[in-house]
C-alpha positions in Angstrom: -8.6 20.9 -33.0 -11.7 20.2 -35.0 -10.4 18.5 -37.7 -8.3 16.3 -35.3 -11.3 15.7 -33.2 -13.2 14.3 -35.9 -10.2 12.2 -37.1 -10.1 10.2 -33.7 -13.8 10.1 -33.7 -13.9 8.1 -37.4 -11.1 6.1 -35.8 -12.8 5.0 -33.3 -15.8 4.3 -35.4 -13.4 1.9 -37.5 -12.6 0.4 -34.8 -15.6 -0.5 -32.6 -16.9 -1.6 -36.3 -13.4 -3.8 -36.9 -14.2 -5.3 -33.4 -17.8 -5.6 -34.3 -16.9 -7.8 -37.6 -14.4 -9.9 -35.8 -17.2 -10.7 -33.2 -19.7 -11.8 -35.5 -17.3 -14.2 -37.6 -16.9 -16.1 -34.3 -20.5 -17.6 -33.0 -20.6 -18.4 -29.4 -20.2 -22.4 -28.6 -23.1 -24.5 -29.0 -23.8 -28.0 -27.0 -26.2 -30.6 -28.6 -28.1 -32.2 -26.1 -31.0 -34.3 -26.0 -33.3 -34.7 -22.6 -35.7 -36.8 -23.8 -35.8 -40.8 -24.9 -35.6 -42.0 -28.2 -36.6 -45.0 -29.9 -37.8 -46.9 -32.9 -39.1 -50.3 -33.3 -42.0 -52.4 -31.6 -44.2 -51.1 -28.4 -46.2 -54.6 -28.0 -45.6 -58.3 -26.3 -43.3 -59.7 -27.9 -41.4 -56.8 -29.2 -38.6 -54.7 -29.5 -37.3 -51.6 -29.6 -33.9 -49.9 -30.2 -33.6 -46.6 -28.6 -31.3 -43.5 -27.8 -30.6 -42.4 -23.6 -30.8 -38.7 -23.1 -27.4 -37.1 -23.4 -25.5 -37.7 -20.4 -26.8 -41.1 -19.3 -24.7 -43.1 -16.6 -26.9 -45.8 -16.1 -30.0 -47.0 -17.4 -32.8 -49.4 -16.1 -36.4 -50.8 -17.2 -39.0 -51.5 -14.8 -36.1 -51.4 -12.0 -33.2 -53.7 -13.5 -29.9 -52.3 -15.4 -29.6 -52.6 -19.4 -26.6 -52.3 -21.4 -26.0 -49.2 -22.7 -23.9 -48.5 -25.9 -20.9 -46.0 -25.9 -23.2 -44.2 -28.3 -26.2 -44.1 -25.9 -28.3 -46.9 -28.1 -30.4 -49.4 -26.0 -32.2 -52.4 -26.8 -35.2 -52.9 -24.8 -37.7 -56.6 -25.3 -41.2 -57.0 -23.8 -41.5 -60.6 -23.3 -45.3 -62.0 -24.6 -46.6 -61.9 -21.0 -45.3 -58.3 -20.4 -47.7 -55.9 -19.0 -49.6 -52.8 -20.0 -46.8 -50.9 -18.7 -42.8 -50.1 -18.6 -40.2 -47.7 -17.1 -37.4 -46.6 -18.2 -35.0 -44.7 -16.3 -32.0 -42.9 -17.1 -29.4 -41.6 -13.9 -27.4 -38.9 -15.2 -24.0 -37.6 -13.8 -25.2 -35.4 -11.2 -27.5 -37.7 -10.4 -30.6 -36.3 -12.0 -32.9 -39.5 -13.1 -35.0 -39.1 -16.4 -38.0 -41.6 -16.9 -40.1 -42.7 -19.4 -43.3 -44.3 -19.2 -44.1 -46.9 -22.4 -47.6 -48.1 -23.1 -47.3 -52.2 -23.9 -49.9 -53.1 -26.7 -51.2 -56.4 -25.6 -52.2 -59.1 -27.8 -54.6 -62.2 -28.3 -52.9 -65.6 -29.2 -53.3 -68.7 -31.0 -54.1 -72.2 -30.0 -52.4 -74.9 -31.6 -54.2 -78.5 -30.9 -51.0 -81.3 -31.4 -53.3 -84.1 -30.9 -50.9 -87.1 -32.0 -47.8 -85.4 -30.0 -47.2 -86.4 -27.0 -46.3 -83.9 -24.2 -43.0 -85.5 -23.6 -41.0 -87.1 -26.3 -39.6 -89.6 -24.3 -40.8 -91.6 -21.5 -41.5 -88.8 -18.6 -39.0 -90.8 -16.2 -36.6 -90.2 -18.5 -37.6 -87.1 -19.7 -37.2 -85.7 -16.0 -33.4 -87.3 -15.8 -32.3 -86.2 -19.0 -34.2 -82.3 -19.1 -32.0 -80.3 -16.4 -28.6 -80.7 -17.7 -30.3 -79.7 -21.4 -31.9 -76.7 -19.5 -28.5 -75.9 -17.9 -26.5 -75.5 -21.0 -28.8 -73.5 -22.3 -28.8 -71.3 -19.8 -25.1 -70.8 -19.4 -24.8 -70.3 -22.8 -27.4 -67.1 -22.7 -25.3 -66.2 -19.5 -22.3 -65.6 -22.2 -21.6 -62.1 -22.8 -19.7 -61.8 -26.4 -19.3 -58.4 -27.9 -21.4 -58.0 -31.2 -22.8 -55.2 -33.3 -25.5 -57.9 -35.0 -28.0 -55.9 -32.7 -27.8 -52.7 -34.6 -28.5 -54.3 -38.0 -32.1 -55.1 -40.2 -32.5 -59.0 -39.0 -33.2 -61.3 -41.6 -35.4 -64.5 -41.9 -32.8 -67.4 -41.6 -34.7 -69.2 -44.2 -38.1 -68.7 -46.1 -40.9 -70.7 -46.2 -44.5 -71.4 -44.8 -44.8 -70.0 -41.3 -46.4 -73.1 -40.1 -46.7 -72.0 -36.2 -46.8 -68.3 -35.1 -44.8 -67.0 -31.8 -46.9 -67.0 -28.6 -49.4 -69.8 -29.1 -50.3 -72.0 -26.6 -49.9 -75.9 -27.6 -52.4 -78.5 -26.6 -51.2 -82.1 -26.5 -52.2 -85.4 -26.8 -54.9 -86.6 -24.5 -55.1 -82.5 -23.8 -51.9 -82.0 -21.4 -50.9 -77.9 -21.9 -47.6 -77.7 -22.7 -46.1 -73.8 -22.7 -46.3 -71.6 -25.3 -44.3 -71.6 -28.4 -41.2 -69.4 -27.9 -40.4 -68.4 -31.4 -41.6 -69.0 -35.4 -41.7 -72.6 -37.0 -40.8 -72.3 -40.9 -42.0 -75.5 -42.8 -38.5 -76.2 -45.1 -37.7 -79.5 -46.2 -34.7 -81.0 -44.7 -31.2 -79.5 -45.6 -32.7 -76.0 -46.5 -29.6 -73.7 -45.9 -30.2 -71.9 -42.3 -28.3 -68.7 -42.1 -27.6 -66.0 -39.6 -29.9 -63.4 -39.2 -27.1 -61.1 -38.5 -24.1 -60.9 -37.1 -23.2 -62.4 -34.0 -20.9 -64.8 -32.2 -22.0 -68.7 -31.9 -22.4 -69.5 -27.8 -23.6 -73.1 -28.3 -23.3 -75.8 -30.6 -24.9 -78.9 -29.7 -23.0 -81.6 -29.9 -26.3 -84.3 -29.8 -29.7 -83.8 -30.1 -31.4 -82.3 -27.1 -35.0 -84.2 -26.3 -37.2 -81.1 -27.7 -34.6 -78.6 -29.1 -33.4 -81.7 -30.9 -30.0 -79.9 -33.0 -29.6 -76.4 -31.0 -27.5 -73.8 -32.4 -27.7 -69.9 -30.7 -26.0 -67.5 -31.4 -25.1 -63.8 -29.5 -25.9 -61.0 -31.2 -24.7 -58.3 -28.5 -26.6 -56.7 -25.7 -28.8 -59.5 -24.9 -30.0 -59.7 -27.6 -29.3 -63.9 -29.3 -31.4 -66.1 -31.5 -31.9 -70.1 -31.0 -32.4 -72.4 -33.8 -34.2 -75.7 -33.2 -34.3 -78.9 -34.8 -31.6 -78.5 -37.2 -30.2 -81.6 -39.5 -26.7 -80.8 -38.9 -24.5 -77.6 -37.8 -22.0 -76.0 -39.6 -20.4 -73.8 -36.8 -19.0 -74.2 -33.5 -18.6 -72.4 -30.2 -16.5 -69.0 -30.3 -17.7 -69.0 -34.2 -18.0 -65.0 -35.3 -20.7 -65.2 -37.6 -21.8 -62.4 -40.2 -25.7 -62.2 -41.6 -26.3 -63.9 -44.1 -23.8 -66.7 -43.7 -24.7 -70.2 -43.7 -25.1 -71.4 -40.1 -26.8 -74.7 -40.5 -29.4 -77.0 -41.9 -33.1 -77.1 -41.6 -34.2 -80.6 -40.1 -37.0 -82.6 -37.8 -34.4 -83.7 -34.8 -35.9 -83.5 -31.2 -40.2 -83.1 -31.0 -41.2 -82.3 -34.3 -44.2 -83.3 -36.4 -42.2 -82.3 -39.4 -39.1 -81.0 -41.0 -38.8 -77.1 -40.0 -36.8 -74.5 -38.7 -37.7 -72.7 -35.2 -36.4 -69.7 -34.8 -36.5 -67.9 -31.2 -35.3 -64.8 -30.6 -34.2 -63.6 -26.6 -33.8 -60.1 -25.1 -32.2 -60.8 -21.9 -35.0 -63.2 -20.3 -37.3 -61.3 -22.4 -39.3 -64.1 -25.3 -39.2 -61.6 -28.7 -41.6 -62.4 -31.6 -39.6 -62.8 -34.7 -42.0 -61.5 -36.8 -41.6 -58.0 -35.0 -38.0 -58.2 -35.0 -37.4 -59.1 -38.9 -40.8 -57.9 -40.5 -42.1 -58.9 -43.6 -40.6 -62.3 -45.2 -38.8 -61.4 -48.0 
């Protein structure tokens, strides 16, 4: 009975070891999550940044109105250069739960550029008024256009290089000293027919077909969640409406059409309604 005793009990032993082993080979599940936000880029006016939802995101919001989010849980979020101090974002979660996130807005000083031999209105103001609102309404439905792009998630570009002759965000100062708004993007001095190219991908939403009175040649172009760029004063366009676009490719020429005092190429760049500083976006000119 002893011996047989001790058999069962090194029997047992093997097995509540055996059991042991098998447990240890098989961790327990694990679930990745993330509760907090995420982002990289720009925390200034004028900038952006491109960020990451906590896990489980429905629906996300800054300072009260929805953003696109990605399948992914990527965002773009754009102070515009008269953004306040301050921004919220929020993220609702399945069961309701909100997360938010308060950003500190870097605020900055801007420059004055005096025009003195430009007038305020390129044409006569009569016309000026008559012609403007269906310019203004093109431009607008075209940045109503939603066209699915990934050109948001890639390093921007400069569409051309040269001598950045007016910076983003200065206020312009007319002839006989009328205040006209302030400038909405980066002026590249280029002489005309400098190659323009995109700054990344995207898909072309207008075209013009004639030269706008201040835009003069307008070309924009979609690069996906919100996000598009405008390129003013072109000498001639070499896409069209519907156009998919990849960076790098030739989009257009540098020119002087519309109100310029010399051949350039503006570049704007829009978040939603948001006015982006190019210089932010695409960094050092290369």
């Amino acid at each position: 009975m002893r011996l047989g005793g001790a058999v069962l009990k090194r029997a047992a032993a093997l097995l509540l070891l055996a059991a042991t082993s098998a447990t240890a080979q098989v961790p327990p599940p694990t679930t990745a999550t993330q509760s907090t936000f995420r982002w990289t880029g720009t925390l200034s006016q004028g900038g952006l940044i491109v960020g990451t939802a906590p896990s489980g995101t429905r629906t996300l919001t800054l300072d009260g109105k929805p953003i696109a989010l990605a399948p992914d849980g990527r965002f773009l979020a754009g102070f515009d250069r008269d953004a306040g101090p301050q921004a919220m974002l929020a993220a609702t979660l399945a069961g309701g739960l909100v997360l938010r996130q308060s950003l500190t807005i870097t605020p900055r000083s801007w420059d004055i550029s005096r025009l003195s031999t430009l007038p305020k209105y390129p044409v006569p103001e009569a016309e000026f008024t008559r012609i403007r609102p269906g310019e203004l309404a093109q431009i607008k439905a075209a940045r109503e256009i939603s066209a699915a792009s990934d050109g948001w998630q890639q390093a921007f570009a400069w569409p051309v290089t040269g001598r950045i002759s007016t910076l983003f965000g200065s206020q312009r100062i007319y002839r006989n000293g009328e205040a006209g708004s302030y400038h909405s993007g980066v002026d590249v001095a280029r002489e005309i027919g400098a190659v323009v190219r995109a700054p990344a991908d995207g898909v072309v939403i207008l075209a013009a077909d004639h030269p706008f009175t201040l835009e003069g040649n307008l070309l924009m172009i979609n690069h996906g969640m919100g996000l598009n760029s405008a390129f003013l004063h072109l000498s001639r366009i070499d896409v069209k409406v519907g156009d998919r676009v990849i960076k790098g490719q030739p989009v257009g020429a540098v020119g002087m059409s519309g109100r310029a005092t010399g051949p350039h190429l503006h570049w704007s760049l829009r978040w939603n309604a948001a006015k982006l500083d190019p210089v932010l976006v695409a960094g050092e000119m290369r």
